[in-house]
N, C-alpha and C positions, 0 to 999 in steps of 0.2 A: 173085583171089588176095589173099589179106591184107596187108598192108603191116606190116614191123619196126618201130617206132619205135624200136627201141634199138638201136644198134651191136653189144651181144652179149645173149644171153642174161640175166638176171639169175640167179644162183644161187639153188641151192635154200634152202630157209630149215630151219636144223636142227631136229630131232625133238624133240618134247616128250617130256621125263622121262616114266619110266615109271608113276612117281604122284606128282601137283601134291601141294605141300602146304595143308591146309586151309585156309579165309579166315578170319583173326584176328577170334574174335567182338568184341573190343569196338569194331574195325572199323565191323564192321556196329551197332550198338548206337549208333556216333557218328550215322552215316551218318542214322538212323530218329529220333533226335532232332533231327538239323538238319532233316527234311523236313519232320518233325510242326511244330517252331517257326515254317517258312515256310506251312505251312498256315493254326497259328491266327493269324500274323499278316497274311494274307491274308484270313482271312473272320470272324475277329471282332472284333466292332464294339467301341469304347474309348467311355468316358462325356466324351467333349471335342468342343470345336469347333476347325477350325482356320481363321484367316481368312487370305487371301490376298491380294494385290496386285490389284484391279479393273479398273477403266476409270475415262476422265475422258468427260465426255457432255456437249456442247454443250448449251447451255439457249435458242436463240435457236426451235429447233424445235419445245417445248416449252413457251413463252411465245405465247401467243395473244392478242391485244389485240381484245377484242369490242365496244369501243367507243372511239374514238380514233385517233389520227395512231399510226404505228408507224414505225420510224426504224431501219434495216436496219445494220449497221454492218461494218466489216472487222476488227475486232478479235471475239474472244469471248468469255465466260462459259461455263466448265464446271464441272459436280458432278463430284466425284469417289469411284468405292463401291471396297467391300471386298465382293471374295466372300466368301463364307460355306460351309463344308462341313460338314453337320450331321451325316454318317456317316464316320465315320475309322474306318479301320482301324491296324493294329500300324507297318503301314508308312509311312501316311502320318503315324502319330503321331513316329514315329522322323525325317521327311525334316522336321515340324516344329521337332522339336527341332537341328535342325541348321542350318537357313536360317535366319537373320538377320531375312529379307522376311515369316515369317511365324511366328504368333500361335498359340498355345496355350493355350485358356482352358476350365477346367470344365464341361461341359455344366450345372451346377445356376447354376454364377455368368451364363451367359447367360441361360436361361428364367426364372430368379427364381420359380420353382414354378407357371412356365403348363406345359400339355405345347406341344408343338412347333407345332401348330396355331393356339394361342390367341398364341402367340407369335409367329409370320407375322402376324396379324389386329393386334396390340397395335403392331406393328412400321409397318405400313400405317394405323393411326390418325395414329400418330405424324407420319407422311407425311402427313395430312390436313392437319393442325393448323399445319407446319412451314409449306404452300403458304397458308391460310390469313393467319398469321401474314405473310409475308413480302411479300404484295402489302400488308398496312394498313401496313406497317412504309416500304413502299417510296412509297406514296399521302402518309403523313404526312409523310414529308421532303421533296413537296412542295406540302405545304400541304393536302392531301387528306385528310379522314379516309371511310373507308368503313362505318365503325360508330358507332354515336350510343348514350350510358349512358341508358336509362330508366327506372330504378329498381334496386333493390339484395335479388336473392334473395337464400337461405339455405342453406345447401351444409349446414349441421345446425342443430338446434332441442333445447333441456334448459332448465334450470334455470327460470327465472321464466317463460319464455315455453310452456312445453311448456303442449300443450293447448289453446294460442292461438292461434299458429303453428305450420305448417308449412312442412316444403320443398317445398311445391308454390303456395308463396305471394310477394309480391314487396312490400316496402314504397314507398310512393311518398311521404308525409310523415308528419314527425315536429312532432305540435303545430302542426301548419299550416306547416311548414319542408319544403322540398322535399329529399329526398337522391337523387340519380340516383348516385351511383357506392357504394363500399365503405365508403369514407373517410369522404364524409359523415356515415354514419351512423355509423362508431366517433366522429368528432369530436364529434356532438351528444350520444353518451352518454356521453364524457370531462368533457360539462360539468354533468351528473348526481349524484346521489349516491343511498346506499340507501335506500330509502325510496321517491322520487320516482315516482308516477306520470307515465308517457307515453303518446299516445294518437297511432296508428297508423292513418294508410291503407292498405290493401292491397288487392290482386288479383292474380288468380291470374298463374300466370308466362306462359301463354299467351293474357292477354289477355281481360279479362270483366268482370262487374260487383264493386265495389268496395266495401269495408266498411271499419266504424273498430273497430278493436283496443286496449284498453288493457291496458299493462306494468306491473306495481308491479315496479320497477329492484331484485334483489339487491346483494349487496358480493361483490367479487371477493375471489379465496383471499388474492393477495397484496397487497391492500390495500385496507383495508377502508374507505377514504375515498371510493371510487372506484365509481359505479353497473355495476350485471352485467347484461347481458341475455340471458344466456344463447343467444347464437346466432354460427353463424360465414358473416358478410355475403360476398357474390360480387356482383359490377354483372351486371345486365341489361345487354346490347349487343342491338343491330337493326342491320341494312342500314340505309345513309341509298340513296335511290333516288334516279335518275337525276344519277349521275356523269358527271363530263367525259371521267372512263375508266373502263373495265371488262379487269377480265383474268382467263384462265384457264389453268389448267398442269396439265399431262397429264406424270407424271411414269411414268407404266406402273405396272410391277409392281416398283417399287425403293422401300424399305420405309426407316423411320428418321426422325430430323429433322437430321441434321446438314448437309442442302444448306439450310440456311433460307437463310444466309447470299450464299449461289451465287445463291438464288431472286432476290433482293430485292436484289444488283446487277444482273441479269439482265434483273428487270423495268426498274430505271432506264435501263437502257442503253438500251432496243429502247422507253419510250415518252416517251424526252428527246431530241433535237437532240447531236448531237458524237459524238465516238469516246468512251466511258468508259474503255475499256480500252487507248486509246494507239494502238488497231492492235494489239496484243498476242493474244495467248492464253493467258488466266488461268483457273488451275486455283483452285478455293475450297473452303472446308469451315469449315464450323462452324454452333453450331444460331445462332439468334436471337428473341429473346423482344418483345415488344408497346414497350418501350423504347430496342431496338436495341444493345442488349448483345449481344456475343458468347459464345457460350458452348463449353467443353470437349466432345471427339470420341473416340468407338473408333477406332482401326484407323489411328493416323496414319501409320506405319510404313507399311502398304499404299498409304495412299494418295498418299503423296509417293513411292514407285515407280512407281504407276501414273500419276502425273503426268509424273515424271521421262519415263519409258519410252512416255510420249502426247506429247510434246515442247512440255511447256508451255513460256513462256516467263517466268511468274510465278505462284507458288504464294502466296495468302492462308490462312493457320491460324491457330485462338486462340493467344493471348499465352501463353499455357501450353505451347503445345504446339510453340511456332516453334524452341527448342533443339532439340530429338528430330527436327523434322524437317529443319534445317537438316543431321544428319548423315548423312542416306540422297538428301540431294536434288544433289549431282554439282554440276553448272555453275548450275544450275535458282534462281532467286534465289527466295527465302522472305521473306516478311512475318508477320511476327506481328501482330493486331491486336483490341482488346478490345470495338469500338463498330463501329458500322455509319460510324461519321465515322472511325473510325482508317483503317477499308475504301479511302473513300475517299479521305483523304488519302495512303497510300500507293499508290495507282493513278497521281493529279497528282503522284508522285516518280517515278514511269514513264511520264511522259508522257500519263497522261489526262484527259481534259477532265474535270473531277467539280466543278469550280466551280460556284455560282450557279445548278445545276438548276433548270430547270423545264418546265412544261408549255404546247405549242405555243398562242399565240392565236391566233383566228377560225380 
């Protein structure tokens, strides 16, 4: 038997008019425009990127020391990325325009006229160079160089020299004067004038048998007191072999150079003696060039969220960019800093050992 749940019946429901009245076309007419608009902006695609808030990533597991004492610590070093979303649609260009945390930028102003591919690749050099860059950066401060100048290629070849030289050539003296770096050689033909024959060692850039070259020196456009050589000098570097350290870093598939900076406290931390980082967990960013200048970053906005929200307890940014992120970054203390000595100067204002570095004896 069925069971009531209702105490009584429910009445019946009255009878429908004998004829509904029509549905109001422009009704319908709204109705087929708002569906059509949620369509295209569900499935076609907008000429922009939008970037996102990332992650911050430990670099302690990504520092490999392949020769050398290695020095484990309780504080860390983290990179911090920005997603990237290269297909937006209507919506998610709309939920950009709205958030705060994230970025809206031209699809032509990112790729700079690669397609998307060459731009992944150009992206991943850039990561080469940054890791490169950041262990000689981290070696010479202390006292380590891992690269030695052997002379001074030529990145282009014109005016007096064409024909003589090429970019597949490497000077090694001038007039019987040695030049291993760039400089060199602009200084000995600052002390030139037009006219002046110069007579050139060279060999090839990878290393072979050697010949002698003479220059009859032009005059430069803007001064015509001044010898030309028509060529734009770059130093030869080499590996010096057998260091007291060796490192390598395994950064995956994360593309850019703005962890130079993350790299190359990272390395000092994990192959010096002490806490660097205080015992802390510090988020970093910025690129870093062969001098240890710091330089300007995308995506700060992201990434001082995704510091924020990885619970650092100190964010390093370039000096440029430590306002902007001081106002998305909460409790989270910020540093701005322009050198690789500013780096570490504000770490020893939080507590970290960054004195007097150096590398373990015997």
């Amino acid at each position: 038997m069925e069971e009531n749940l209702l105490a009584d019946d429910p009445p019946s429901p009255p009878a429908p008019p004998a004829h509904s009245p029509p549905a109001h076309p422009l009704r319908g007419a709204m109705v087929l425009l708002v569906v059509a608009a949620a369509l295209l902006a569900t499935f076609v695609r907008v000429p922009y990127f939008v970037f996102r808030p990332g992650s911050v990533q430990p670099l302690s597991t990504k520092v490999m020391i392949t020769t050398g004492q290695r020095f484990n610590a309780t504080g860390e070093i983290h990179f911090t990325t920005v997603r990237q979303d290269a297909t937006v649609n209507g919506w998610e260009w709309l939920e950009a325009r709205m958030k705060p945390s994230l970025t809206l930028i031209e699809e032509d102003r990112v790729l700079g006229g690669r397609s998307r591919d060459e731009n992944r690749t150009f992206n991943m050099q850039l990561m080469r160079v940054s890791k490169s860059t950041a262990v000689a950066v981290a070696l010479r401060h202390l006292g380590v160089d891992p690269f030695r100048a052997t002379g001074v290629g030529l990145a282009e070849v014109g005016g007096p020299s064409t024909d003589l030289l090429t970019t597949d050539d490497v000077i090694l003296t001038v007039d019987g004067r040695p030049v291993l770096r760039a400089m060199d050689l602009v200084e000995v033909i600052r002390e030139r004038g037009p006219g002046d024959v110069i007579d050139l060692v060279v060999e090839p850039v990878r290393g072979g048998e050697s010949r002698m070259v003479s220059v009859v020196l032009g005059a430069r456009d803007d001064d015509q007191t001044v010898g030309f050589m028509g060529v734009v000098p770059q130093t030869r570097w080499e590996d010096v072999e057998d260091l007291p350290v060796d490192v390598l870093v395994n950064t995956g598939r994360v593309g850019g150079n703005s962890a130079g900076l993350a790299l190359t406290l990272s390395i000092l931390d994990l192959i010096t003696p002490g806490e660097l980082t205080g015992g802390l967990q510090v988020a970093t960013t910025g690129t870093i060039d062969p001098a240890g200048v710091v330089g300007p970053i995308g995506g700060i906005v992201q990434k001082v969220v995704a510091a924020r929200e990885g619970g650092m307890d100190l964010f390093l940014v370039p000096a440029s960019e430590a306002a902007q992120a001081r106002e998305h970054a909460g409790d989270m203390a910020v540093e701005g800093v322009a050198t690789l000595e500013d780096a570490l100067a504000a770490l020893a204002r939080h507590g970290g050992q960054t004195r007097d570095l150096r590398l373990p004896t015997g």
